[in-house]
C-alpha positions as CSV (number, residue, x, y, z in Angstrom):
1,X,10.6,-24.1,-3.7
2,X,6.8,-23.5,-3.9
3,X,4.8,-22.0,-1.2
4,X,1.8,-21.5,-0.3
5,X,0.2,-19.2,2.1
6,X,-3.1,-20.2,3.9
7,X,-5.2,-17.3,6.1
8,X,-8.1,-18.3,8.4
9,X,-10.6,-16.4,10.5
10,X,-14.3,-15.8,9.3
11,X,-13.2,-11.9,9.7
12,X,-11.3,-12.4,6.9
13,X,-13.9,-13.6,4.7
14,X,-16.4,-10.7,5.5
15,X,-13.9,-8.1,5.2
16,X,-13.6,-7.1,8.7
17,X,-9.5,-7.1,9.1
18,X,-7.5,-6.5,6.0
19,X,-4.6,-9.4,5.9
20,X,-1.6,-8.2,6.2
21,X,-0.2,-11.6,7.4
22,X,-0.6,-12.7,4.1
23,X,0.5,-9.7,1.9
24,X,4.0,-9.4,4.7
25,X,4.5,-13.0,3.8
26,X,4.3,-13.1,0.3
27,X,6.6,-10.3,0.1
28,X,9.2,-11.6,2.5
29,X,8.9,-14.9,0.4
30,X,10.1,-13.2,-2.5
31,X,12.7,-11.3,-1.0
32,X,14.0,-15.1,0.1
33,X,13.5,-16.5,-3.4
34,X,11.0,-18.1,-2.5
35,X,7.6,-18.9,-5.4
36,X,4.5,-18.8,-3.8
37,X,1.8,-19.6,-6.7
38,X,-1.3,-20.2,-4.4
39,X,-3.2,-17.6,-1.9
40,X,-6.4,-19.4,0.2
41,X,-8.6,-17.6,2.9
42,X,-10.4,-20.1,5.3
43,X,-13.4,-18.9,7.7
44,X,-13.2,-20.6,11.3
45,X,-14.0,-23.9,9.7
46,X,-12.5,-27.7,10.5
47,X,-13.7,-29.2,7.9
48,X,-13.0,-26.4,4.9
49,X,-9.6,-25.8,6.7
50,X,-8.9,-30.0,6.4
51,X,-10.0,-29.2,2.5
52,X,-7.3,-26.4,2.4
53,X,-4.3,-27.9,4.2
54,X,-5.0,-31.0,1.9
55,X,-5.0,-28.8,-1.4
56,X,-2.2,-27.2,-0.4
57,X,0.0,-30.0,0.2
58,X,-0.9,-31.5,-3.3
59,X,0.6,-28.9,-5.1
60,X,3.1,-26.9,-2.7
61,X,7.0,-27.7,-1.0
62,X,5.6,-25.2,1.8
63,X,2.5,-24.6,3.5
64,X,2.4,-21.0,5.7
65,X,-0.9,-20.8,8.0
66,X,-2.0,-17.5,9.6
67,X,-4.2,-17.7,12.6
68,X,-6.9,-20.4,14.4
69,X,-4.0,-20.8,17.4
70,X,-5.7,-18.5,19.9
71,X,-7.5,-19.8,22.9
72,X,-11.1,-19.6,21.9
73,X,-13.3,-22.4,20.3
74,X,-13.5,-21.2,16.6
75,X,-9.3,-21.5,16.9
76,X,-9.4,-24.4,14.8
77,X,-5.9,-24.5,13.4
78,X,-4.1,-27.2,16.0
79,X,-6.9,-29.7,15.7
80,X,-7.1,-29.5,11.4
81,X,-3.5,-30.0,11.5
82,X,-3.8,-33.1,13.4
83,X,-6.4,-34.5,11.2
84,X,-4.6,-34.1,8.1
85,X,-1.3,-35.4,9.7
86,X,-3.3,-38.1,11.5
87,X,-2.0,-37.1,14.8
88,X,-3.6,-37.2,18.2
89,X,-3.3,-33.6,19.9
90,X,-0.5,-34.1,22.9
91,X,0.0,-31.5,25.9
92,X,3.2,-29.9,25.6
93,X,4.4,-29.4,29.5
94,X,7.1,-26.4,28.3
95,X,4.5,-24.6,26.2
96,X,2.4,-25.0,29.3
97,X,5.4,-23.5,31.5
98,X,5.5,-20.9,29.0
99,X,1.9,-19.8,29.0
100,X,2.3,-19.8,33.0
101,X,5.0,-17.7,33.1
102,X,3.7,-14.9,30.6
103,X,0.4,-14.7,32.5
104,X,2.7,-14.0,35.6
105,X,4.7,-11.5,33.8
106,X,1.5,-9.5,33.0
107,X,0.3,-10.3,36.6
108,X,-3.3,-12.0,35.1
109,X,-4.5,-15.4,36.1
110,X,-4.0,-18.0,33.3
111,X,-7.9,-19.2,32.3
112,X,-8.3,-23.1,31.4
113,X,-8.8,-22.2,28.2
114,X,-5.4,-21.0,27.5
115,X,-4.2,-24.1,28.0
116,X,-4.9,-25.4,24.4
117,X,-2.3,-23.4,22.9
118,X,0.0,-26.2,24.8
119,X,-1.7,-28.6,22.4
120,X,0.1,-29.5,18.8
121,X,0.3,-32.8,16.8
122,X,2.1,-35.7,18.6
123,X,4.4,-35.6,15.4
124,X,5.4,-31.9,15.3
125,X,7.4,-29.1,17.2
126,X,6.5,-25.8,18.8
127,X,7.7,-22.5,17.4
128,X,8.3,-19.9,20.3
129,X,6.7,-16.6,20.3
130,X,8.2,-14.4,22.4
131,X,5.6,-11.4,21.5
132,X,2.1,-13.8,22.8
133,X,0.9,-16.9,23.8
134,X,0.1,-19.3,21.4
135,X,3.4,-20.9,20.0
136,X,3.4,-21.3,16.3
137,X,3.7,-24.9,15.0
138,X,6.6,-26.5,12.7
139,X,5.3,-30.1,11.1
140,X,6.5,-32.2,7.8
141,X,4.5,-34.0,6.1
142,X,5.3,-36.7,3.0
143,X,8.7,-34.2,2.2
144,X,6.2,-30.7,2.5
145,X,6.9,-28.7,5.5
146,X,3.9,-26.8,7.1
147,X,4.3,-24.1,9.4
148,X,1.7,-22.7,11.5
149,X,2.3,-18.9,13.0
150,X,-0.5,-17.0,15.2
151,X,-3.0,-13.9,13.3
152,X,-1.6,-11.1,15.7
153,X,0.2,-9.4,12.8
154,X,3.3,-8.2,15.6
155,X,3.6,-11.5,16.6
156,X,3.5,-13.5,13.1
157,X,6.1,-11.4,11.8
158,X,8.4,-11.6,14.7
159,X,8.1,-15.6,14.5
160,X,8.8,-15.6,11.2
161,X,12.0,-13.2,11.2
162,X,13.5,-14.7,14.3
163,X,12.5,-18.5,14.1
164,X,10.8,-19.9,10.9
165,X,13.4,-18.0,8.5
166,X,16.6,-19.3,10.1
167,X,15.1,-22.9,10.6
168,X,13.7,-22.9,6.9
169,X,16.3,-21.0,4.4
170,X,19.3,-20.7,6.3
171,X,20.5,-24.5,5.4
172,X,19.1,-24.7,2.0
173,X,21.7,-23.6,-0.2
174,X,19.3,-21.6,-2.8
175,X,21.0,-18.2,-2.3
176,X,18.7,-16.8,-5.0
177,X,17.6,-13.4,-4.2
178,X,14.5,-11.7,-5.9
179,X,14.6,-8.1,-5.6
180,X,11.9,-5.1,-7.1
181,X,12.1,-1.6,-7.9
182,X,8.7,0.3,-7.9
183,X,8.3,2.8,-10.7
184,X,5.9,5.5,-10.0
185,X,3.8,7.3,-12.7
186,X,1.4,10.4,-12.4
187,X,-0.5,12.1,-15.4
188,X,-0.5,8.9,-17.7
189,X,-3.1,6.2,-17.6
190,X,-2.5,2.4,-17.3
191,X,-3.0,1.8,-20.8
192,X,-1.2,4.5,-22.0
193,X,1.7,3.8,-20.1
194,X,1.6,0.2,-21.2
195,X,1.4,0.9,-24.9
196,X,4.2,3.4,-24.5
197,X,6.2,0.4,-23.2
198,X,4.8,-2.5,-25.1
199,X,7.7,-3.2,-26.8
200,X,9.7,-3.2,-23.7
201,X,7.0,-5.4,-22.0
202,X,7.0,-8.1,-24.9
203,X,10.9,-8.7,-24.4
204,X,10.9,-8.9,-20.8
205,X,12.5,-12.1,-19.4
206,X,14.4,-11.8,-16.2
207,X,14.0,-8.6,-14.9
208,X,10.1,-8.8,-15.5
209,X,8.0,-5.7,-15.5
210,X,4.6,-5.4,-13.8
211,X,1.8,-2.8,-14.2
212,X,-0.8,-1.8,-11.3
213,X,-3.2,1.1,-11.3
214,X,-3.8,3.0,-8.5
215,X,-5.8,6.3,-7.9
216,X,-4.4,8.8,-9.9
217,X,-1.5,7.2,-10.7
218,X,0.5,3.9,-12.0
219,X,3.1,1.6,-10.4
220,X,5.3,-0.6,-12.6
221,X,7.4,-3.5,-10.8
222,X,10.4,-4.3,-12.1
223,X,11.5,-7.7,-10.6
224,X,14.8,-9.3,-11.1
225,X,16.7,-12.8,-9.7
226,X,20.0,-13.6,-9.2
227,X,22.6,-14.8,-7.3
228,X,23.1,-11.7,-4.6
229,X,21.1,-8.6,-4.3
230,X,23.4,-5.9,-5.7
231,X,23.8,-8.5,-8.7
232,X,20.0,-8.4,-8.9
233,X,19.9,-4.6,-8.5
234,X,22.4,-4.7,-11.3
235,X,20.1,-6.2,-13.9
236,X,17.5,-3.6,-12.6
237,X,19.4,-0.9,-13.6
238,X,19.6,-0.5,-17.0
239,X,15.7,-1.5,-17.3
240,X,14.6,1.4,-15.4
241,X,16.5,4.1,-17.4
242,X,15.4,2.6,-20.5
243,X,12.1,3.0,-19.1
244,X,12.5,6.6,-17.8
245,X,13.8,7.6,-21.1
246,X,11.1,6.5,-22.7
247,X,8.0,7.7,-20.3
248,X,10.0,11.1,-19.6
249,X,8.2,13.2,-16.9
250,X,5.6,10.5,-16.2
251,X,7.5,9.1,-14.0
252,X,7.8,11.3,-10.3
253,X,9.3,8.5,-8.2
254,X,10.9,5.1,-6.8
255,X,9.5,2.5,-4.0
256,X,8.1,4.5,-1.1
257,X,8.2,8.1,-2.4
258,X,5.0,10.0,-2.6
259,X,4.2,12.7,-4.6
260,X,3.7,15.3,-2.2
261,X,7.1,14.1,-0.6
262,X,8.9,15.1,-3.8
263,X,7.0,18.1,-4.8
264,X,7.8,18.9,-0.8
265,X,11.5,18.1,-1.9
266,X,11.8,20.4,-5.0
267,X,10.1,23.7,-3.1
268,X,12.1,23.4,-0.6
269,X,15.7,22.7,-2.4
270,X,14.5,26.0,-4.4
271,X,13.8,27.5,-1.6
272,X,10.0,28.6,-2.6
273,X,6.7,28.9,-0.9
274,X,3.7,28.0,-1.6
275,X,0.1,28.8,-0.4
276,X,-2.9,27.0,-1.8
277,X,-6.8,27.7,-2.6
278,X,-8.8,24.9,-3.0
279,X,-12.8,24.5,-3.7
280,X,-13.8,21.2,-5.1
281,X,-11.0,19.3,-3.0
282,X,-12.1,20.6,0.6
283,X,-8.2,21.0,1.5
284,X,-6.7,17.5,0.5
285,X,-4.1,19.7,-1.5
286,X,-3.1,21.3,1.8
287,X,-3.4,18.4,3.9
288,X,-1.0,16.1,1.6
289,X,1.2,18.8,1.7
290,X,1.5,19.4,5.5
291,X,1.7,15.5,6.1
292,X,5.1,16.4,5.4
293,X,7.5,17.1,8.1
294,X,8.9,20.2,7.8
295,X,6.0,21.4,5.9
296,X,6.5,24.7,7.3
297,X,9.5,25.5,5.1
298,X,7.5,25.3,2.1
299,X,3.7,26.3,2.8
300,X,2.2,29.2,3.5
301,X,-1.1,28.6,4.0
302,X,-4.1,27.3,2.2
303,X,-7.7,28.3,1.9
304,X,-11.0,26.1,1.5
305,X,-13.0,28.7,-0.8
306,X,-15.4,26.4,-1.3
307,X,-18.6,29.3,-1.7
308,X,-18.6,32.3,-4.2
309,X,-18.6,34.6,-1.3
310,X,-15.5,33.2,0.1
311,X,-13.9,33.3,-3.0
312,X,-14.6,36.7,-3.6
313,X,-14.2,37.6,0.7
314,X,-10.7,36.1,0.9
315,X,-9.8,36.1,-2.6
316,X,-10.6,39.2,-4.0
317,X,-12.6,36.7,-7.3
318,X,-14.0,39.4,-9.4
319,X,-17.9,39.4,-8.8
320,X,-18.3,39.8,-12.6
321,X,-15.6,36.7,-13.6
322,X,-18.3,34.6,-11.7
323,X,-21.4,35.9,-13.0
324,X,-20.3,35.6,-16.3
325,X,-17.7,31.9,-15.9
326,X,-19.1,30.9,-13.2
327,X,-16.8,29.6,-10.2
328,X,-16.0,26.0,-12.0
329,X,-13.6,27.8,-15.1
330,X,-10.6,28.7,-16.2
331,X,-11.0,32.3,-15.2
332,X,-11.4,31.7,-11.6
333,X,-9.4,29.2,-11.1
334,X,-6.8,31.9,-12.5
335,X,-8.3,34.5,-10.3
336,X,-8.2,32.6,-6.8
337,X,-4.6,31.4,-8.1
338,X,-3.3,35.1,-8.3
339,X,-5.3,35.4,-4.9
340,X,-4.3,33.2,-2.4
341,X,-0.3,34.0,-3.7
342,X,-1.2,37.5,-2.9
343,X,-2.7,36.8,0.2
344,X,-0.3,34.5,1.4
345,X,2.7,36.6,0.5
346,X,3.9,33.4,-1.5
347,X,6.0,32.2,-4.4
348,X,3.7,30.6,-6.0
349,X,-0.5,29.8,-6.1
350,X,-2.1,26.9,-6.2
351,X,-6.0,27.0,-6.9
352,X,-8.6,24.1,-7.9
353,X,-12.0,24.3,-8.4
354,X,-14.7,21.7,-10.1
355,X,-17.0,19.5,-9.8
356,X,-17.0,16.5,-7.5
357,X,-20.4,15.3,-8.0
358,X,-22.7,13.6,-7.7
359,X,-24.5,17.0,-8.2
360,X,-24.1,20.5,-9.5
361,X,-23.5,19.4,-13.2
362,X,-24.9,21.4,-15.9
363,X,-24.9,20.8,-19.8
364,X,-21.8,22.1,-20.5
365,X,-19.9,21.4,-17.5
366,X,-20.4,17.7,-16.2
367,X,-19.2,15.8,-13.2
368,X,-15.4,15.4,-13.1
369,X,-14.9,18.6,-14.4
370,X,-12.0,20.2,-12.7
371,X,-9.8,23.2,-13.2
372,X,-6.0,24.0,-12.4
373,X,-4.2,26.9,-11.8
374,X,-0.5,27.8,-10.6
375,X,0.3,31.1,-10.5
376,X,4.1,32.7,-10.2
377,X,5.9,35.8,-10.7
378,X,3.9,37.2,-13.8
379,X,2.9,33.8,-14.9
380,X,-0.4,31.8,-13.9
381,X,-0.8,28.4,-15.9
382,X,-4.1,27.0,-15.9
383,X,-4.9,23.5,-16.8
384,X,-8.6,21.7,-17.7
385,X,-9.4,18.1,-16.3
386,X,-12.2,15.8,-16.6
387,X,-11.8,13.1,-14.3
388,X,-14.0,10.2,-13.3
389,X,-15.0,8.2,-10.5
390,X,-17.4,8.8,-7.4
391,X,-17.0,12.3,-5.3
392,X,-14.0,10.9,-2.9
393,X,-12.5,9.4,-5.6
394,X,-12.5,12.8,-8.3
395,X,-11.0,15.0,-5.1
396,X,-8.4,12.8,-4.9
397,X,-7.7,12.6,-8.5
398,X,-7.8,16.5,-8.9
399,X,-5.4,16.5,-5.9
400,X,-2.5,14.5,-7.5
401,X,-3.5,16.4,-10.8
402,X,-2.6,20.0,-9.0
403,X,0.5,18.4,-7.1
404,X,1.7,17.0,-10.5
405,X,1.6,20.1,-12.1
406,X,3.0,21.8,-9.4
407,X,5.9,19.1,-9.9
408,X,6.3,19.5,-13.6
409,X,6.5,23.5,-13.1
410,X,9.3,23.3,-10.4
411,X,11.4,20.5,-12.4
């Protein structure tokens, strides 16, 4: 089966609401083994939603549509459905019922205009929603089925799980299941992961494997079909250990994990603490870190040295290391390191400090520029980065840098 998933509201288009609706279904159609090739976005438009509804039909079994079923007049879904299905728009007396007794529930008089949600195409049924008022819609059309739901994210979801799912899959004897695994990878670059893999990549036939870059890190999909889901999870398996064996330490986690949730993990199973200094990164180490329930096993405290003063106030930063470094090097970033553990009575130190930019580069030490430090019991490794982006975007990248190697050390 082919789907296709259609999205309309103007908002949309201009980049006002993020759609969910459409990244929930896509997802969910995959879990059902479902193939959805096509993806369209509509504004609050008859005509260009007639154009979409049409395109979609010519190409896909099923049509989803998200939204245009409110009240209002730019909720144009009902009446483009009608015009491609050559229907006349009928008043539904139970949908009316409905709409009556919900506005009674929530003790508000129903408005006139409410009552087009009772309207849908002489030729098709009402799909309840028991989380709002406007019913979704449930027509066929020349052997494609299209199925309307409402925008409110709550109540699309809820019509889907509860009503279009059982009326669409239970019956249709394609038990195919599509199940992923999400590889996560931190300290390797897209295309260094991918040529590490290539080879791996090229023979890839069912389960497939999928690259995405993110901020400071790399996802890879693996994606596999078959009959059931553990039989599917089966032909995962030995993909991903190929994989780990062959991107070692690159990889930190699986699916929802986070970095911060596994370096959290690994102090706390050791049973270490940690306190943190931070300049460049204005306490997104610490914040990370202490998003963490139970944080308070693990972390000390952290400090936003972000001046020389403070660094030499609550650090005890040699006055002469930054005369003659300067507060973006190797040497202080060792110094506040060694500092904030001794401060915070801690196992281990965490310092960063660099250059986030756009500003405050010189000749020999550019935007991007960021230094590492983790110092232990009589140890202190220091690490040099130069990352790239704009300001937000080098903070957070020195953040997973310091976390990773905050990972690597307690693994």
């Amino acid at each position: 089966m082919r789907a296709e998933i259609i999205s309309v509201g103007t908002e949309l288009l201009l980049g006002e609401i993020v759609d969910t609706n459409a990244a929930f279904l896509g997802r969910r159609l995959a879990e059902l083994g479902v193939d959805v090739y096509h993806r369209q976005t509509v504004g609050d438009n008859q005509v260009r939603l007639v154009a979409a509804l049409q395109l979609a039909l010519s190409r896909s079994d099923l049509v989803l549509v998200s939204g245009g079923l409110g009240p209002t007049m730019d909720d144009i879904t009902r009446e483009a459905l009608a015009e491609v299905l050559g229907d006349r728009l009928v008043l539904d007396e139970a949908a009316v019922r409905h709409l009556e007794a919900y506005f009674s529930r929530i003790g508000r008089a129903m408005t006139d205009n409410n009552r087009r949600q009772a309207y849908r195409p002489d030729g098709a049924d009402f799909i309840a929603n028991r989380r709002g008022t406007a019913p979704g819609i449930l027509a066929r059309y020349q052997g494609r089925t299209i199925v309307c739901m409402p925008g409110v994210p709550r109540e699309l979801e809820t019509m889907f799980e509860e009503e279009v799912v059982p009326r669409l899959f239970a019956s249709t004897g394609d038990k195919r299941v599509i199940k992923s695994r999400m590889l996560l990878l931190t300290g390797l670059g897209e295309s260094a992961a991918e040529a590490a893999i290539a080879d791996i990549i090229k023979e890839q036939t069912n389960p497939t494997i999928a690259s995405y870059a993110g901020l400071g890190e790399v996802r890879l999909r693996l994606t596999a079909a078959a009959a059931g889901a553990e039989e599917a999870l089966a032909l995962i398996e030995p993909l991903e250990a190929r994989l780990r064996e062959r991107l070692g330490d690159a990889v930190y986690g699986v699916d929802s994990d986070t970095l911060e949730g596994v370096v959290a993990e690994k102090l706390i199973s050791r049973g270490l603490v940690l306190a943190v200094a931070e300049s460049c990164t204005g306490g997104l180490v610490s914040h990370r870190l202490t998003n963490i329930p139970g944080s308070s096993a693990f972390f000390r405290q952290g400090l936003i040295v972000y001046s020389n003063e403070a660094k030499k106030e609550l650090l005890d930063v040699p006055d002469e290391l930054l005369e003659e470094y300067g507060a973006v090097s190797p040497q202080v970033a060792e110094a506040m390191a060694r500092g904030v553990r001794l401060v915070g009575d801690a196992d281990l130190g965490l310092a960063i400090t660099g250059i986030a930019g756009p500003g405050g580069a010189t000749p020999t030490k550019p935007v991007g520029l960021v230094y590492l430090a983790l110092a232990s019991d009589g140890d202190c490794i220091v690490e040099k980065h130069t990352f790239s982006g704009q300001r937000e975007e080098v903070k957070y990248r020195a953040s997973q840098a310091a976390l990773n190697l905050l990972r690597l050390h307690l693994q």
